[in-house]
N, C-alpha and C positions, 0 to 999 in steps of 0.2 A: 224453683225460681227463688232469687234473694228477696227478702220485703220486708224491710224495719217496721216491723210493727210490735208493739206489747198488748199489754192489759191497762185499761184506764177506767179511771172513777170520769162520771160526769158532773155535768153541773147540781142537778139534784141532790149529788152524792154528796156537794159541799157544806160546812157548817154554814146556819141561818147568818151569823155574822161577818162569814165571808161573802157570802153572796151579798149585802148589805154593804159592803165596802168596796166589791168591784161596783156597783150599783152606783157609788157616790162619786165614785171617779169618771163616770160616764155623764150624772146628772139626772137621772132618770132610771126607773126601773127596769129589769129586764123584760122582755116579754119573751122571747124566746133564743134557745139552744140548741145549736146540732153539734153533737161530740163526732172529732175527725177522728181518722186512723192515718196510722202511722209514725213512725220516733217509739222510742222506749220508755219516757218517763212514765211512770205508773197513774201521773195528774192529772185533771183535764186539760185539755186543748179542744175548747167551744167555740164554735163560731155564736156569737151573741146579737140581738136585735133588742136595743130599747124601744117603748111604746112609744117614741117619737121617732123611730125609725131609725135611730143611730146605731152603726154594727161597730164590732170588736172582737177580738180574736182576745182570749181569756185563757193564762197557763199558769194555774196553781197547784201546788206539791205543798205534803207534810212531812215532819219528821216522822212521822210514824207508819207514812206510805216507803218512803226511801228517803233516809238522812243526803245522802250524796245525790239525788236529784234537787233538794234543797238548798246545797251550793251550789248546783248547776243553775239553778234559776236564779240565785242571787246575784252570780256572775255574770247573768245573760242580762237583766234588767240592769245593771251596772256598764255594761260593753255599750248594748242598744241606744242609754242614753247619752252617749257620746258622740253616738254616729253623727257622721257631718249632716246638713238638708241636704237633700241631692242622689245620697248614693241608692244604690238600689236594694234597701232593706226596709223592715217595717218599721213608722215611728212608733217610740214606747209613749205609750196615752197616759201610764200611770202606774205604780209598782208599790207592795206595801208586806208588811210580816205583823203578823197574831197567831196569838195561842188559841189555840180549842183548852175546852171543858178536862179532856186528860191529860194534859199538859203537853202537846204536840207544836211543834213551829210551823207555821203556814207560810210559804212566799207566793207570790201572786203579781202578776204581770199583765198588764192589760194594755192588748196592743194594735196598733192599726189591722184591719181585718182585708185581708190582700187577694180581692177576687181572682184565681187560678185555680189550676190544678199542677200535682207534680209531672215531670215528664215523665214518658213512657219508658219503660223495660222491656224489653233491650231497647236500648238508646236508638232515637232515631236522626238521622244528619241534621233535620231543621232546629231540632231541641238543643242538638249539641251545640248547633252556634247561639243559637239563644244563651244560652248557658256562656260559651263564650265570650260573648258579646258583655252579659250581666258581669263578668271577675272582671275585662279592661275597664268596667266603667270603675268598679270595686279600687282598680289599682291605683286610678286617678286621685280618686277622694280620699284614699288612705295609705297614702304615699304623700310624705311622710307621715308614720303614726299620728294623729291627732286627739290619741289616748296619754295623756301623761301617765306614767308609772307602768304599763302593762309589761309585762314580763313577755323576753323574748320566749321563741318558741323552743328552743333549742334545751334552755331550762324547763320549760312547763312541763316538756315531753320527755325528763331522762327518766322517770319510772317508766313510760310505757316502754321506749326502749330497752329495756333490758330483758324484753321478751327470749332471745334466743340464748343472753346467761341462764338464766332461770329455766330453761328448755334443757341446755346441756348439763346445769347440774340437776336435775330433774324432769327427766323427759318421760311423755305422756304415752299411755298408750298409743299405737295405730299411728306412729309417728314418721311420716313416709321416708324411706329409706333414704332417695338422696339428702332430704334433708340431715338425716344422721351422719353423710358420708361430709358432708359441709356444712358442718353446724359452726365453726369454727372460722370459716369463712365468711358466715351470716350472721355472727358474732360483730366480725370486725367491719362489716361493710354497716349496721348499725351504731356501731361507735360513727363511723366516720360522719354518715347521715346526722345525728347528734349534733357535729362541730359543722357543717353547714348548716342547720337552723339556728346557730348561735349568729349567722348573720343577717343581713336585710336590715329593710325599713318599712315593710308593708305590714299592716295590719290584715293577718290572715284570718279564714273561718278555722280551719283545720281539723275539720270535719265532714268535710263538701260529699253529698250524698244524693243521689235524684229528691228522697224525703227531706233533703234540707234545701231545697229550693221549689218554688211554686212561678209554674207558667201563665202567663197573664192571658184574659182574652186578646190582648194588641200585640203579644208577639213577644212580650217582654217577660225576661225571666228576674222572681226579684230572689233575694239571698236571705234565707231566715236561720234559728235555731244558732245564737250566735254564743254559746256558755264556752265553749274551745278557743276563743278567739288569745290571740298571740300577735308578737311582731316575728315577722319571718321574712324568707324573700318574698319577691312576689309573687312570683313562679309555683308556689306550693301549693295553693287552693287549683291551679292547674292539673298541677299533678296530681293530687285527689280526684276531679271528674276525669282524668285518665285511666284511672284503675278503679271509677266507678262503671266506668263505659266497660274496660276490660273484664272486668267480674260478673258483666252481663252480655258478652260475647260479640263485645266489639273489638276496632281497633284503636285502644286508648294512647299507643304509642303515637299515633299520628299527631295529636294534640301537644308531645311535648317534643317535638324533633331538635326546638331548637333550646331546649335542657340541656346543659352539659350530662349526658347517657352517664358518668358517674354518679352525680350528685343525685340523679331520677333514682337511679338503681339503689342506692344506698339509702336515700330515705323512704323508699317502696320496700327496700328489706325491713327499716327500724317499725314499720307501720305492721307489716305481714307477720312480723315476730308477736308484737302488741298481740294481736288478734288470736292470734293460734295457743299463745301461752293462757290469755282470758277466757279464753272462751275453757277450759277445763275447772273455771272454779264456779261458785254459788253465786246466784246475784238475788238477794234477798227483795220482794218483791217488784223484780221484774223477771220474770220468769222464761222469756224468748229472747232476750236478749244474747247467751250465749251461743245458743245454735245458728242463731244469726252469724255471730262473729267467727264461729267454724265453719263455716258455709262461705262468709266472702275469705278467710285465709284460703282454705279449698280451692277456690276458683284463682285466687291471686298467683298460687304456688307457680303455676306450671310459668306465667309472666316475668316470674319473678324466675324463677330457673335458665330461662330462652335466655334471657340479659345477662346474667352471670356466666353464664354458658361464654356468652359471646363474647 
């Protein structure tokens, strides 16, 4: 089964001064902690209770846990506080960076704490329109960008794209055959995918994962873990819970019928390339992180072949 999960420090785990600073931004001490699972960053993600009863959802990272979850959280605490009121995402309560004792950069996020759970694997029809339901509302609020300056997606993601160059001048062991026999056509169908994310107007997640969304007891699904976010079409965070669904042995096609079946298939290749080329290198403490990302290219290939095919 696919399940983004890592290794995580908790709250205890954190300097006296951090905890002291999420503390001041609440008002009130913590009294208690429960460290979640799930996502990859090696930081904590606490669900918190101050002694007055006040809860919070707490995600800080070091340079010295992982430099590059570092920018991810800076990015995320930067996106978050932009978000309009309204949409369906957590607000940010409060955000801040300090050094520890051996010279490490802390960021730290403290954010509304969002009674659910993730939906289930394999996707079930109720979740998925919850799920649904959560991205139209996403489209309304963030259509047009309401982020001045965020870069489209189309730039943010031409490294990841270049998964299947870097494949074919460098191909991995165990690397399934049709893909060797069309590598060249899963080259160019990631270029094209590239120049349709260079357009749109919606501010996308570009990430969208059952672990990056949390089910409400009322039915509602809200949209978290936002460090990816971009302007894109709208239509992209779609197509992500379609080939999350897909990766877990649904039918994710049905979600995008009304995609131009190009533009799906071409940015489902630049993504599928992303993943299979990654997942062969180190990822310096987060350690699950690549078998994850071999695991859902795995599952994607055969999706991704049926289309091309067609």
């Amino acid at each position: 089964m696919l399940r983004a999960s890592g290794v995580r420090i908790g709250w205890a785990d954190l300097p006296r001064h951090i905890r002291t600073g999420v503390e001041a931004v609440l008002g009130d001490p913590v009294a208690t902690a429960r460290s979640q699972r799930g996502g990859f960053s090696p930081g904590t993600a606490d669900r918190v209770m101050t002694r007055d009863g006040r809860r919070a959802f707490v995600k800080a990272v070091s340079t010295g846990l992982n430099a590059t979850s570092v920018a991810m959280a800076r990015r995320e605490a930067h996106v978050t506080a932009l978000m309009p009121p309204g949409a369906p995402v957590p607000r940010l309560l409060g955000a801040f960076e300090d050094d520890d004792e051996a010279g490490d950069t802390w960021m730290v996020l403290v954010l509304e704490d969002v009674e659910g759970r993730h939906p289930r694997t394999p996707w079930v029809e109720a979740e998925v329109a919850a799920a649904l339901h959560a991205l139209r509302e996403l489209e309304l609020h963030l259509t047009p960008s309401p982020m001045p300056g965020l870069e489209r997606a189309g730039d943010r993601l031409a490294p990841q794209f270049a998964g299947w160059d870097l494949l074919a001048a460098e191909p991995m062991p165990g690397l399934h055959p049709w893909v060797r026999a069309h590598i060249d056509e899963l080259r160019a169908a990631a270029h094209r995918g590239l120049a349709v994310l260079r357009t749109g107007a919606t501010v996308a997640h570009c990430d969208l994962r059952a672990d990056n969304l949390l089910l409400r007891p009322d039915g509602r699904v809200v949209v978290v873990d936002w460090p990816a976010a971009a302007v894109a079409p709208a239509w992209l965070d779609r197509l992500h819970l379609a080939m999350d669904v897909t990766a877990h042995g649904g039918d994710g096609d049905a979600l995008i019928a009304d995609i131009d079946p190009g533009h799906a298939t071409d940015v489902g290749a630049g993504f599928t390339g992303y993943l299979l080329e990654r997942s062969r290198h180190p990822s310096p403490g987060i350690p699950l992180v690549r078998d994850f990302q071999r695991a859902l290219a795995d599952a994607l290939l055969p999706w991704l072949r049926d289309r091309m095919d067609r």
